[in-house]
N, C-alpha and C positions, 0 to 999 in steps of 0.2 A: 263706160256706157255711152251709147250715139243715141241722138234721136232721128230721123229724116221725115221729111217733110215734103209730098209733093204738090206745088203750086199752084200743076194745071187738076191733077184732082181737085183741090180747094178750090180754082174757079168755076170750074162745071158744077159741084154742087152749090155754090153760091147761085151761078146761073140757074138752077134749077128753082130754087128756093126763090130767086126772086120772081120769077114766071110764075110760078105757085100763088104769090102774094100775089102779085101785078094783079091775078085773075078777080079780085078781092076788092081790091084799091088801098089794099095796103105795101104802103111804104118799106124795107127791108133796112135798117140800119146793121153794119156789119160789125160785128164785137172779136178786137182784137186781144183781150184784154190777156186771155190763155199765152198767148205767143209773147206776151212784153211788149207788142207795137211794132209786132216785127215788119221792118218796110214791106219785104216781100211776101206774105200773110196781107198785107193791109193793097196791097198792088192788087193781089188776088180777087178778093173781094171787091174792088174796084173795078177789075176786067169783067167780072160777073154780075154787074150791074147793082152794086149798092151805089149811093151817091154820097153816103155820110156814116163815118166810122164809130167807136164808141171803144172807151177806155176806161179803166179804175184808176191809174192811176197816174198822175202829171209828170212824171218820168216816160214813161213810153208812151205822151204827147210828144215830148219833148225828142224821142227819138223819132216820130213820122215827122215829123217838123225838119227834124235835121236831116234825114235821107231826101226832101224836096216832097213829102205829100201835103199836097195842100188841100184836099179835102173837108169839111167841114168835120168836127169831132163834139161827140155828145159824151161829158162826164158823168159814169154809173155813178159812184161811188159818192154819195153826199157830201159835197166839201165841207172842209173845217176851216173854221171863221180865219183860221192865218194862212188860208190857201186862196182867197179868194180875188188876191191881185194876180195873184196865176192865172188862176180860172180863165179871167173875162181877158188875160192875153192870150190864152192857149188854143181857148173852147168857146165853142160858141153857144151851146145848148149845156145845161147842165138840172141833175135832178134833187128835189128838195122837198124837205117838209119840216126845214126850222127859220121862219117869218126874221128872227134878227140874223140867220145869214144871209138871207136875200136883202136886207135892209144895206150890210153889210158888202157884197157884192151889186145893190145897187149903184152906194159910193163909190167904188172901185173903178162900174163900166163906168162911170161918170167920170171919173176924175183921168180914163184913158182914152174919153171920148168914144165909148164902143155901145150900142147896145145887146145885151146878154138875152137869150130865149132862157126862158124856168118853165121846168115841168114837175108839177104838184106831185107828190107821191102818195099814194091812198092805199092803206091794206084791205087784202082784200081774202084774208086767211092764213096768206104762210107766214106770217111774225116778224119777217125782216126790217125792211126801211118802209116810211108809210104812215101818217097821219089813219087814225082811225075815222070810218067813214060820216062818223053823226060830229066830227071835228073839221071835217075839209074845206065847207062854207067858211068856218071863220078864221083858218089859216090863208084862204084862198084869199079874203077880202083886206089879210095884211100883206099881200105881197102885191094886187092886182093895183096899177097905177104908178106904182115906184121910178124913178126916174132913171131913163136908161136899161128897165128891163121889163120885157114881156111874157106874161105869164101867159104862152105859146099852149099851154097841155094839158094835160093830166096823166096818172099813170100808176101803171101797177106790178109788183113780180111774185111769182111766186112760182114754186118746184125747190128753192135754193138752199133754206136751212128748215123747212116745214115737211120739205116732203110734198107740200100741196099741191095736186094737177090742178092746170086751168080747165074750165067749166061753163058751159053756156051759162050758168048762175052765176058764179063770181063774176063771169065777166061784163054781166049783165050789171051787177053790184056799179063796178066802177063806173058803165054808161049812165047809170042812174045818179050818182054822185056829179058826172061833169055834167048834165042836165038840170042840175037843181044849180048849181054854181052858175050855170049861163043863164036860167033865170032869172036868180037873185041880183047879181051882176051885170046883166045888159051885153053879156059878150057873146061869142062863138069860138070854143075852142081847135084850132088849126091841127093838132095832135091829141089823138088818145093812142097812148103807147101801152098797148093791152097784154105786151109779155114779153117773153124771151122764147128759147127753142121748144120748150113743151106746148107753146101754146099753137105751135103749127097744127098740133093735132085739130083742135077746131077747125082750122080748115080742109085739114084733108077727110076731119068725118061733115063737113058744111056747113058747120054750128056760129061760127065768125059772126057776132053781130055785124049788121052795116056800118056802126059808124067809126069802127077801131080802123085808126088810116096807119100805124104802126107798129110792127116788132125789132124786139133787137135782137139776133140772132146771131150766135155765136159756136156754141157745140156743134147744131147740126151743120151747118157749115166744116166745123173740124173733125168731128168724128161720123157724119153721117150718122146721127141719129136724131129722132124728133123727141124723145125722152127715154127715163130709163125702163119704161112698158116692155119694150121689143114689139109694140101693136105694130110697130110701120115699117117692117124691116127693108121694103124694097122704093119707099118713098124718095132716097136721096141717091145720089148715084156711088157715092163712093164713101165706102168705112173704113176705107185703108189710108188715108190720105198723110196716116204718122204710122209712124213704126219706131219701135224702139229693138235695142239689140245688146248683149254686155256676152263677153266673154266666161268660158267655163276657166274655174282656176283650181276646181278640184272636183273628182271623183272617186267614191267611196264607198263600199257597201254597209250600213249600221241598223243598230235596231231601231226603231220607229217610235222608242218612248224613251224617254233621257231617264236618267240616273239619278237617283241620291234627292236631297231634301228640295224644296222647289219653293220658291219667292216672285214675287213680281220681275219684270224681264227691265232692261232699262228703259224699255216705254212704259214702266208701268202695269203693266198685261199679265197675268197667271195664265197661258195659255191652254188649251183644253187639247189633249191628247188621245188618240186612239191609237192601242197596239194593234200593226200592222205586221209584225216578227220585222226579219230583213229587209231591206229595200236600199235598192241602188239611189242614191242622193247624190246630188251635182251642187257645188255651190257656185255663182256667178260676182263677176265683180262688179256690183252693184248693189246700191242700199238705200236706206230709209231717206238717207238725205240725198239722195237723186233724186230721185222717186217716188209716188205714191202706190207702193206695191200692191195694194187692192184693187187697183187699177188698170191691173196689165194681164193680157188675156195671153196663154201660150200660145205659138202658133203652130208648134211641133205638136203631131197626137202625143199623146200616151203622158206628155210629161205636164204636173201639177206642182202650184207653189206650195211650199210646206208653213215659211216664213220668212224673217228678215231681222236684222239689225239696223246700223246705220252704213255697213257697208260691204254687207254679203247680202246674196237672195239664194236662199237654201229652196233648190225643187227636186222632187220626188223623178227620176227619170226611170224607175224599172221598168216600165213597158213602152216608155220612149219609140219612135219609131221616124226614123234611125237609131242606134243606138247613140246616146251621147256620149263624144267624146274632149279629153283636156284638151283647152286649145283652141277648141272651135266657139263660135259664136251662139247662143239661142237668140232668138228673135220674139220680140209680142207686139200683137198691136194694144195699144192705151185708148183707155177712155178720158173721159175728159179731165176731173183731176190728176192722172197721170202726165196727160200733154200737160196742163198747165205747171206741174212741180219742177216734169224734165224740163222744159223750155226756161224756167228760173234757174235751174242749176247752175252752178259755176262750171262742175265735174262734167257733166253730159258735155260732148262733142254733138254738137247741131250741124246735121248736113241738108241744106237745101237746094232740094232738083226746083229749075225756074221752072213756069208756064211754057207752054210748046210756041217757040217763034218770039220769047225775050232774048 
């Protein structure tokens, strides 16, 4: 299986996205987190005007660091109390809503001489990371003053494991929480990081409160899209920017419903079957643990996935067009759990076309 990737599409739609925001006065943090911190992903985004990167995880800091990006990097992913000597040497922004890890990574910037930015996390519906909002005040007032680190923010996500779009209400929710926090507190927060990729939509339907100065955006950036709606289909310039591809390694004509008694499959799954009589099937040499086969859109007409294991992708090719044949290639483009699984894989071959004039 190959993934390919191209660079200078990733930068135009970065570009695009950041002029979008620019118009706002919001700031565009670029999320490399799908690619693993891949330099050239993270370059991308840089030619297209982010000024500050973001990761989940301290390993692909550890790789932008080592390819020479010195960029400034905001860690997603809530550190854990024995990460946090990392942290304040890795990153310089990181987000939180547990008062003794910030206590925690306050002694840390302290004892490497650094100051650390914290940005508060507050839910704001989808369930994820996030202090609940009648709790923020007094998470807020055990982190606000710590020595060596500044509580820079506040901030919110949601789309990730809720499902929940962003929404002039919700987001309204969070500007109401950092407002009550700057009163009680005497301060003025420098950041409200009001989403990730879905929350573009606010801006492009014009709903963006004034005071949200940031997003972290990462999907639409990689697959050109602003969420999983399809509302904005022509918003970003390029949906092509990944492509995946795996070899046919058999072709065969069978019947369309399996045989004999039937149990869960080794994911677990009873799958649900429709007889269709004959049908030409192709399987490819790729699988589960490549890829996130839900993920992968065909780009040949006529041909549909059937399913997968951990290292076939059985698709239906009868009315294929061309026909398929052994030997040759299919191709799909991936969505974003797809890029993020291929780009971990050990198996996938990653080919990357540079930006035009690297």
């Amino acid at each position: 299986m190959r993934i390919e990737v191209d660079c200078e599409r990733l930068r135009r739609n970065t570009e695009t996205i950041v002029k979008m925001c620019a118009a706002h006065n919001v700031e565009v943090v670029g999320v490399t987190k799908a690619c693993l911190g891949h330099p050239d992903v993270a370059r991308a985004m840089l030619a297209g005007g982010v000024s500050m990167l973001a990761e989940s995880r301290l390993d692909n800091v550890r790789r932008l660091r080592a390819a020479g990006i010195g960029a400034d990097v905001m860690l997603l992913r809530l550190p854990a109390l024995s990460e946090v000597e990392q942290v304040v040497q890795l990153a310089q922004v990181s987000l939180h809503t547990q008062v003794e890890t910030v206590r925690a990574l306050s002694r840390a910037a302290q004892a490497h001489g650094v100051t650390h930015q914290v940005i508060l996390m507050v839910e704001t519906g989808d369930r994820r990371e996030g202090v609940m909002p009648e709790r923020a005040l007094e998470v807020a007032r055990g982190m606000v003053g710590l020595p060596h680190v500044e509580l820079a923010g506040i901030g919110t996500n949601v789309t990730c494991i809720g499902g929940v779009l962003p929404t002039r209400e919700n987001t309204r929710l969070l500007l109401d929480v950092a407002e009550e926090i700057e009163r009680a507190l005497s301060l003025r927060f420098r950041i409200i990081s009001a989403g990730n990729s879905a929350t573009l939509a606010l801006i492009l339907r014009g709903e963006m409160p004034p005071r949200a100065t940031q997003l972290r955006i990462g999907g639409a950036i990689l697959i050109g899209e602003v969420d999983s709606t399809g509302d904005w289909p022509s918003a970003i310039p390029h949906q092509d920017a990944f492509a995946v591809a795996a070899e046919v390694i058999e072709v065969e004509t069978k019947p369309s419903m399996p045989e004999g008694p039937v149990a869960p499959n080794a994911f677990g799954q009873i799958p649900q079957w429709e007889d269709l009589g004959l049908r030409r099937r192709a399987i490819l040499a790729l699988g589960r643990q490549d890829v996130q086969v839900e993920g992968l859109l065909p780009r040949r007409p006529g041909v549909a996935i059937v399913g997968a294991s951990s290292d076939h992708l059985v698709v239906d090719v009868t009315e294929a067009d061309p026909p398929v044949r052994l030997g040759e290639e299919l191709g799909f483009r991936p969505l974003y759990g797809a890029v993020a699984t291929a780009m971990a894989s050990r198996t996938a071959t990653q080919v990357v076309r540079p930006m035009r004039g690297a």
